[in-house]
C-alpha positions as CSV (number, residue, x, y, z in Angstrom):
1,X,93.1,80.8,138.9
2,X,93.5,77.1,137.0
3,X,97.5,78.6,136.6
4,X,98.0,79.7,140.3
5,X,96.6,76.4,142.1
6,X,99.3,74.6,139.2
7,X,101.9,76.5,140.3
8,X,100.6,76.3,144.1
9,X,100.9,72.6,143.8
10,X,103.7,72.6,141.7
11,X,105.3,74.3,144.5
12,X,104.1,72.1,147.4
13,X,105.2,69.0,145.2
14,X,108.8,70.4,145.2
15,X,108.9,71.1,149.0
16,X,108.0,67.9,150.0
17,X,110.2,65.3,147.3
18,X,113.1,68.2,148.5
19,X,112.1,66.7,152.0
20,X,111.4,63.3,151.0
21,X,115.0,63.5,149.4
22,X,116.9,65.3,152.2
23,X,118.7,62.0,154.1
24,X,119.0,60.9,157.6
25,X,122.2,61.8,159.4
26,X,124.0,59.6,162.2
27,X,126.6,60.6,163.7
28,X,128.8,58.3,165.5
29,X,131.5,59.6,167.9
30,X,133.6,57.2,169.2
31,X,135.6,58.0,172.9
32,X,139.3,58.1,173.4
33,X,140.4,55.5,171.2
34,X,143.7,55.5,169.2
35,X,143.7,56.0,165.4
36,X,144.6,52.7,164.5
37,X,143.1,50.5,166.9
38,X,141.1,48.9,164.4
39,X,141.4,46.0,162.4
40,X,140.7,47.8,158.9
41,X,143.5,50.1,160.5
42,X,145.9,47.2,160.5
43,X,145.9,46.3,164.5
44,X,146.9,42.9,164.9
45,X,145.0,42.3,167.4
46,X,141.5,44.3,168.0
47,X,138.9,42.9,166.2
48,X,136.6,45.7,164.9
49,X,134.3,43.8,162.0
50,X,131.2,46.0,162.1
51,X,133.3,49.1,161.6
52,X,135.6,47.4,159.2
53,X,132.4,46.3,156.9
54,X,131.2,50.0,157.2
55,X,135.2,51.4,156.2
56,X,135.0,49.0,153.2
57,X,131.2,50.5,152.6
58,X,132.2,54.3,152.7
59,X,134.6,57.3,151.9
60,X,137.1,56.8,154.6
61,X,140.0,58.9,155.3
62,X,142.5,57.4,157.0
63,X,144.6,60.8,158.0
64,X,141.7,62.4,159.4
65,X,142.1,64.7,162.4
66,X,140.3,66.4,165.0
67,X,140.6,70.4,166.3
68,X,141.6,69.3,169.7
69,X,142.9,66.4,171.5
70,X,140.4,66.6,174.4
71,X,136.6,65.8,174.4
72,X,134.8,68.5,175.1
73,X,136.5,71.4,172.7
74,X,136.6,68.2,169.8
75,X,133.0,67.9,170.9
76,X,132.2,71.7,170.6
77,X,134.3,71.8,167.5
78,X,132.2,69.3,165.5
79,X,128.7,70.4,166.6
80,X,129.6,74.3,165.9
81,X,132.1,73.8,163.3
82,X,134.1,76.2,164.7
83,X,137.7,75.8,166.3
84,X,138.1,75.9,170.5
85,X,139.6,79.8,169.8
86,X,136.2,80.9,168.3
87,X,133.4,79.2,169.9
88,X,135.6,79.3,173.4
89,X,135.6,75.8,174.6
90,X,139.0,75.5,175.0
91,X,139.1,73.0,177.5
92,X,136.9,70.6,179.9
93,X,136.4,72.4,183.2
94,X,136.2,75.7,184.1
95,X,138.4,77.7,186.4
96,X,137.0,80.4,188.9
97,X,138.8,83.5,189.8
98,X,140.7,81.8,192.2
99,X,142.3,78.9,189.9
100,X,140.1,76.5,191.4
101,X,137.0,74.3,189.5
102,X,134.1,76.3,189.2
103,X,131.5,74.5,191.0
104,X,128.0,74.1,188.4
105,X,125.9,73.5,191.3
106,X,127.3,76.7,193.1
107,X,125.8,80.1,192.3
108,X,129.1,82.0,191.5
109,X,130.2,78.5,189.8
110,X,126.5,78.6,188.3
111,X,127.1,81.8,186.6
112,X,130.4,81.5,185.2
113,X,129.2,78.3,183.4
114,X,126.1,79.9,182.0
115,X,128.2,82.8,180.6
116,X,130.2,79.7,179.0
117,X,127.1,78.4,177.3
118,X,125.7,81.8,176.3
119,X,128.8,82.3,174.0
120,X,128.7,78.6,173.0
121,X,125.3,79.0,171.9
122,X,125.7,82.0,170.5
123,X,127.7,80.2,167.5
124,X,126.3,78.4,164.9
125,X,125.4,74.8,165.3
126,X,123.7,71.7,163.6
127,X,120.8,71.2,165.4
128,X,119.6,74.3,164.7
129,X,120.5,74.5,161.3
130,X,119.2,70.9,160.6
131,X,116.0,72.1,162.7
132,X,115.2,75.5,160.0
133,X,115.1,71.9,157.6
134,X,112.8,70.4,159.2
135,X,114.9,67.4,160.6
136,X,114.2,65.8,164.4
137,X,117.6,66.0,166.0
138,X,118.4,63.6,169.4
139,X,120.9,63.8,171.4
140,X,122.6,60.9,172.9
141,X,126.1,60.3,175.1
142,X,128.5,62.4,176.1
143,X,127.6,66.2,176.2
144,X,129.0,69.2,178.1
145,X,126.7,71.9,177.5
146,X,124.1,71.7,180.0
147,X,120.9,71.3,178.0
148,X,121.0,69.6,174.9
149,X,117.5,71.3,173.8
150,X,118.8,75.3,174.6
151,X,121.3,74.2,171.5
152,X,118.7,73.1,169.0
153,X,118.6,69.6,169.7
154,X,114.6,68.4,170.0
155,X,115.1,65.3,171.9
156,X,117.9,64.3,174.2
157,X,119.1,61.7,176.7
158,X,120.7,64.2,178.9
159,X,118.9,66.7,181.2
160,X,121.9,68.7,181.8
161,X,120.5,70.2,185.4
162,X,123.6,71.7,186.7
163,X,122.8,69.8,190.2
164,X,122.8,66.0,188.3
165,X,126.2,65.3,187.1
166,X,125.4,67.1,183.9
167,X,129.6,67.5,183.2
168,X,129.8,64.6,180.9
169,X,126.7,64.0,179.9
170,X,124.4,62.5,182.8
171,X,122.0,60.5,181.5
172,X,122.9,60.5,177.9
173,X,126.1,58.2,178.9
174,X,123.7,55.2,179.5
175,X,122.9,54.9,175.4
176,X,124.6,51.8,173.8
177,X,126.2,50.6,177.3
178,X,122.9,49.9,178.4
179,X,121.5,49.6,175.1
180,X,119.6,51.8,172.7
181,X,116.3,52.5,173.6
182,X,115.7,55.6,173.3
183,X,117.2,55.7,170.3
184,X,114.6,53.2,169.1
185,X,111.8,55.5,170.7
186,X,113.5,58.7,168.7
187,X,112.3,56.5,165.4
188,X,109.8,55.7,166.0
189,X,108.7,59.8,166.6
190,X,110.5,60.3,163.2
191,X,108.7,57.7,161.5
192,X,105.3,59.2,163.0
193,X,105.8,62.5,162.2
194,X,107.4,61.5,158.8
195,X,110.5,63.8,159.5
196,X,114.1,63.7,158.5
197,X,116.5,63.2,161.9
198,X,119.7,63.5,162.6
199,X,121.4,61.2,165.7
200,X,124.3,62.6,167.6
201,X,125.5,59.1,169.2
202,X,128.1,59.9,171.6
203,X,128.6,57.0,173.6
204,X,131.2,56.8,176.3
205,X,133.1,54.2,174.5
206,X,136.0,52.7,175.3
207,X,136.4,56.1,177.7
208,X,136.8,54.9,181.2
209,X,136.0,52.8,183.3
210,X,137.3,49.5,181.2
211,X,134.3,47.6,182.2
212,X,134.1,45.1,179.5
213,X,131.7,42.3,179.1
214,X,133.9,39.1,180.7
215,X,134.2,37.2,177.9
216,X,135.8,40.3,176.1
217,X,138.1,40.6,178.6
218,X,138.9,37.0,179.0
219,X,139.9,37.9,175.2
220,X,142.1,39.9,175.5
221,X,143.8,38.7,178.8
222,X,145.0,35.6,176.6
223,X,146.8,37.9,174.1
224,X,148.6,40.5,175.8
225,X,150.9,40.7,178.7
226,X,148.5,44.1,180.6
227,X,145.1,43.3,182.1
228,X,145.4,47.4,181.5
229,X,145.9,47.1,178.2
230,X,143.1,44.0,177.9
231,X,140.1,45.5,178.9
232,X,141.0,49.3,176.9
233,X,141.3,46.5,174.1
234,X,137.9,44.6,175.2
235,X,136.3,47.9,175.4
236,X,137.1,49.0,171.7
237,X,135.5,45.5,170.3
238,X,132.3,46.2,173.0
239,X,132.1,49.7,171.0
240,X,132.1,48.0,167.8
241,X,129.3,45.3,169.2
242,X,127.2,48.8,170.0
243,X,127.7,49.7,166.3
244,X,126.9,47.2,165.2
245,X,123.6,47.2,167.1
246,X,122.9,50.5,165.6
247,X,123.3,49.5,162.1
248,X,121.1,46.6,162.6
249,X,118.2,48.6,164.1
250,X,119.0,51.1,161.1
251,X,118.7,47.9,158.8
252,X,115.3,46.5,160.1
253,X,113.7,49.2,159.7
254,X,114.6,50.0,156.6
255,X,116.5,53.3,156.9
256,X,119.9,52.6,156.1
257,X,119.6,53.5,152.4
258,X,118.6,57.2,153.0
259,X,120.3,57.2,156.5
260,X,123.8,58.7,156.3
261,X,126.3,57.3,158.5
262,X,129.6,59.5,159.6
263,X,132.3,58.4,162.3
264,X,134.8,60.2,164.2
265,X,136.7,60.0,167.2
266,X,136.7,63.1,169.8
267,X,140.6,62.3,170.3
268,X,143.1,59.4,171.0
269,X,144.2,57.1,173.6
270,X,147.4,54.9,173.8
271,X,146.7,52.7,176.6
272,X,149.0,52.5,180.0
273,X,149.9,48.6,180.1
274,X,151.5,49.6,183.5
275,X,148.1,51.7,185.0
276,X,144.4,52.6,183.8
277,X,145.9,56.1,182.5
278,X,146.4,56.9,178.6
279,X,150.3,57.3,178.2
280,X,152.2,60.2,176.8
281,X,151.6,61.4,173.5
282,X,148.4,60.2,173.2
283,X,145.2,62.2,175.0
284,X,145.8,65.8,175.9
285,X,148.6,66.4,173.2
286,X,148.6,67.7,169.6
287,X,150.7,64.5,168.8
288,X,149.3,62.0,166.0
289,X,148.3,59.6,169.4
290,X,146.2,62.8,170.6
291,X,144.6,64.2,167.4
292,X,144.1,61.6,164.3
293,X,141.2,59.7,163.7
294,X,139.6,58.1,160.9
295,X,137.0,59.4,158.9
296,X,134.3,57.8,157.8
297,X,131.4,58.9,155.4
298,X,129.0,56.2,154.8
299,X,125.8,56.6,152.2
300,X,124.9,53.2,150.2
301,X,124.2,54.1,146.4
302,X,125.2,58.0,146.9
303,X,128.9,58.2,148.4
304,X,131.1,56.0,146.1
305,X,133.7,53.7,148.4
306,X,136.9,54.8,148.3
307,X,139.9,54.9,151.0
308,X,141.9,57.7,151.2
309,X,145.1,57.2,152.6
310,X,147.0,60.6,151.7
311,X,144.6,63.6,152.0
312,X,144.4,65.1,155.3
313,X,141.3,66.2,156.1
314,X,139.5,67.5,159.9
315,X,137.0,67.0,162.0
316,X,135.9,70.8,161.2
317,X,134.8,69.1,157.8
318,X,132.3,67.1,159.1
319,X,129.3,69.6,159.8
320,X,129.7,71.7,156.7
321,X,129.0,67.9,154.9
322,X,126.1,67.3,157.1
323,X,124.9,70.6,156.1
324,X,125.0,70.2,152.6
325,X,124.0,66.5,152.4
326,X,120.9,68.3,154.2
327,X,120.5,70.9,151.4
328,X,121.1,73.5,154.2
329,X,123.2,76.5,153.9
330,X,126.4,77.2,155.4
331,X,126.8,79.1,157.9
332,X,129.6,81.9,157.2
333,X,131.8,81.0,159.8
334,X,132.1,77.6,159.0
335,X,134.9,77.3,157.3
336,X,135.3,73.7,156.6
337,X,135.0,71.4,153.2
338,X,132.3,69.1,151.9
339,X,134.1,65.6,152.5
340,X,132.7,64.5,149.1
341,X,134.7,67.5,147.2
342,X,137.7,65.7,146.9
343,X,139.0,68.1,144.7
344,X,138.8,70.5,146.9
345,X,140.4,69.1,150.1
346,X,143.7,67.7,148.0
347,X,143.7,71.5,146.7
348,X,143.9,72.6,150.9
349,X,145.9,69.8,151.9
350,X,146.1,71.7,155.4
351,X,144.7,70.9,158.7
352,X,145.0,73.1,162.0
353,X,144.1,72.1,165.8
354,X,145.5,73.4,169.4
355,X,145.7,71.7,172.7
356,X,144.7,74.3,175.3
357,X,145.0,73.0,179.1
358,X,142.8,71.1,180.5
359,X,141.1,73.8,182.5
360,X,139.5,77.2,180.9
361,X,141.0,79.8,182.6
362,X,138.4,82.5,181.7
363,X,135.7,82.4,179.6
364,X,136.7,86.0,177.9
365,X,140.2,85.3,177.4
366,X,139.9,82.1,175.1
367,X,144.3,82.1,174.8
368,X,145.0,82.1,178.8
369,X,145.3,78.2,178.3
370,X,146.9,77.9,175.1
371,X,149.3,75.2,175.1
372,X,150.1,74.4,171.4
373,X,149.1,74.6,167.9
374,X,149.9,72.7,165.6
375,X,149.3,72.2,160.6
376,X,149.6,69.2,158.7
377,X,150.5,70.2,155.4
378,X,150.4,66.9,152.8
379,X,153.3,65.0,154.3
380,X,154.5,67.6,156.4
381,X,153.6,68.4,160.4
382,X,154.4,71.5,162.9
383,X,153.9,71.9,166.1
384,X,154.6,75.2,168.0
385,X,154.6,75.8,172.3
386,X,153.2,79.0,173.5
387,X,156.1,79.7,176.0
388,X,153.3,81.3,178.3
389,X,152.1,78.3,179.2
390,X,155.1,75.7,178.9
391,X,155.8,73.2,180.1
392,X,152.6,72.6,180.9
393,X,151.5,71.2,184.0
394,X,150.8,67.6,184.1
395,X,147.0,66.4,184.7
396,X,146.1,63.7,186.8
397,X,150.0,63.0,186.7
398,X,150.1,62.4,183.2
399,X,154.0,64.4,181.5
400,X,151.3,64.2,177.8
401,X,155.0,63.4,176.0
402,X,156.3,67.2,177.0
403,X,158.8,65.6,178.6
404,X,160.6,64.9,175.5
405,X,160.7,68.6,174.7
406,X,161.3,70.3,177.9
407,X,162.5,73.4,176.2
408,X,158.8,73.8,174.2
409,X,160.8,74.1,170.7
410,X,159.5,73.7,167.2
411,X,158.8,70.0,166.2
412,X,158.6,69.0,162.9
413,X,158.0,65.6,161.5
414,X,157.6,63.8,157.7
415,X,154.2,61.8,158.6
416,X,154.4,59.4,155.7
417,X,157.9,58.4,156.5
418,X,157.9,58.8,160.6
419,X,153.9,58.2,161.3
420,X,154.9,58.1,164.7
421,X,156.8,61.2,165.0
422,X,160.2,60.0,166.5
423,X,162.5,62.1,164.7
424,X,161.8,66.2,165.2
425,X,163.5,67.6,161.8
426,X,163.0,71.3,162.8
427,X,166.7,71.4,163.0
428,X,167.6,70.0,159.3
429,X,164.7,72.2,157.5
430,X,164.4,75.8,158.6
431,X,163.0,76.7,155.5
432,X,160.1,74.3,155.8
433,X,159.4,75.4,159.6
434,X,159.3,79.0,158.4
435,X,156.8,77.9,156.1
436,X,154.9,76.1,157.9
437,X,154.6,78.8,160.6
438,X,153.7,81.0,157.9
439,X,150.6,79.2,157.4
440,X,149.9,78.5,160.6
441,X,150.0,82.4,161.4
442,X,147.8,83.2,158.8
443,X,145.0,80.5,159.9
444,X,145.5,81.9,164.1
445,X,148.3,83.2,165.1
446,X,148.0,82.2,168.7
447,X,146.7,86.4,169.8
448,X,143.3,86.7,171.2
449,X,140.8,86.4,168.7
450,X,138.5,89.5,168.2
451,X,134.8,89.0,169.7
């Protein structure tokens, strides 16, 4: 009896130092914002010092890169870790059987969505795999998929109720521009219940509207020629400021040392000085403007500071490493890397991502808006058109750079010696295109993907 109750409270000893030991996860999702409109980036003129101090802090990649270039399939992509193909959000709005918006409030409209989040919830996703851990999970900012809580989350800002503006993110979208609150009200529940938690912050920052504090603006107006291009600039130093309130509310309570802090962006901007659009290239297009990001994986006295300016790594990374930072196990079709295996990701070297359209089509047939796909291989970048679907048409009047490929052929560009992709080489290597399409093929070759 004296050996079973040892062993009984041997075993209870292990469960909980495994739980005392398992750290707090924020994520932090930043909202159409270019890929180096920072200062630890090397803009000249943003100031970004909270998210420069935590660059310097981490494991950043600085040729990081999301699945999509479009917030909610990024979105879906990083919560399911699963590419827009397989978890079938392709796009941001959905399209009835008559081409036009299918309504949420609307029963037909109503219906179509719900079979939307039925196959979205159907895939694996880290709230619930955090939750079999025991972790408290809230939700904050943007989200798309009506209730946060049917998805595993147990406490969110948004309600989701398909008749109150749940399409962004309702009343999620009020966390850092109005503060952080609840976010403060979410600790103090962990704290009580003495639970790991994990934080999906998802504020919609700098997304539109430019709305900066004054004296942010007044900035900005002094240094560049666009009261456009001013406030998107104001806006990305008001996100840092919200950042930076975060890690100070992390820091007074003592949490940051078993809090783990990751940052991503859903997908780029390049501002408009001559409107309040994004320009081409940029948003909506598988083009560096569209789809990199830094990455940023943040853990003082447990993730060794390092910046990594070579390895390409994705967005689809980013849940397998919550997973295992969280002693959870992987869900099979996660296919991503640990961001701490560096070994491993120079040995992949590859990174994959589509731009579908802006609408879903159809909720079965998950190609009827494929636009593009598009590798990075090392130094080495293809993108290939579906001809179904190209050119594409314009949204909200925006050409999304097609414009300079009207014929929808293969583009191919040397990253580290043309970051900004103004000379296609397609022409001068066939044998790398071939390649390159090889690999491509082999990761989705653009068919429907089997259910």
């Amino acid at each position: 009896m004296r050996t079973l109750l040892l062993c009984l409270a041997s075993g209870l000893w292990s469960l909980l130092s495994a739980a005392e030991s398992r750290p707090n996860v924020v994520l932090i999702l930043s909202d159409d914002q270019a890929w180096g409109d920072y200062s630890f980036m090397g803009h000249e003129q943003i100031k970004t010092p909270r998210l420069d101090q935590l660059a310097a802090q981490s494991l950043t990649y600085t040729r990081g890169y999301v699945t999509a270039p479009l917030c909610r399939p990024s979105l879906a992509s990083l919560f399911t870790g699963l590419y827009p193909h397989q978890n079938g959000i392709s796009g941001n709005d959905l399209l009835d059987a008559n081409g036009k918006k299918a309504p949420r409030n609307k029963p037909e409209g109503a219906k179509l969505h719900q079979q939307l989040y039925d196959h979205f919830r159907q895939c694996p996703s880290l709230a619930n795999e955090l939750g079999k851990q025991g972790y408290l999970s809230l939700q904050t900012g943007k989200w798309w998929e009506a209730d946060p809580k049917a998805s595993g989350f147990t406490h969110a800002m948004t309600h989701g109720d398909q008749n109150r503006g749940a399409r962004h993110g309702d009343k999620g979208l009020d966390v850092s521009r109005k503060g952080i609150a609840d976010i403060r009200s979410f600790l103090d529940t962990a704290k009580k219940e003495k639970k790991p938690f994990f934080i999906w912050h998802a504020p919609f920052l700098p997304h539109q509207p430019h709305n900066p504090p004054k004296e942010l603006f007044e900035k900005y107006e002094a240094l560049v020629d666009s009261p456009h291009v001013a406030r998107y600039y104001a806006m990305v130093e008001w996100f840092d400021q919200t950042c930076g309130e975060l890690f100070d509310e992390l820091d007074s309570r003592g949490l940051r040392e078993n809090t783990v802090i990751i940052y991503v962006v859903d997908n780029g901007w390049i501002q408009d000085p001559d409107n309040g659009r994004y320009a081409p290239l940029s948003k909506q297009d598988v083009h560096e403007g569209g789809v990199r990001t830094p990455i940023i994986v943040n853990w003082p006295g447990h993730i060794e500071p390092l910046r990594d300016n070579t390895t390409p790594v994705s967005s689809i990374d980013i849940p397998v490493t919550i997973l295992k930072l969280a002693g959870a196990k992987v869900p099979a079709p996660m296919t991503g890397l640990d961001l701490r295996n560096r070994e491993a990701l120079a040995k992949r070297n590859t990174v994959f991502g589509t731009d579908h359209s802006h609408d879903i089509v159809s909720v079965d047939h998950r190609v009827a808006n494929l636009e593009s796909r598009y590798i990075v291989q090392g130094e080495w970048k293809l993108i290939l058109h579906n001809p179904a679907n190209f050119p594409p048409p314009a949204y909200g009047g925006q050409p999304n750079g097609k414009k300079n490929n009207p014929e929808g052929k293969p583009e191919l560009y040397n990253l580290l010696k043309d970051p900004d992709e103004n000379n296609n080489l397609a022409a001068d290597h066939p044998d790398q295109v071939a390649a390159l399409t090889k690999a491509l093929d082999a990761w989705w070759d653009g068919s429907e993907p089997k259910k």
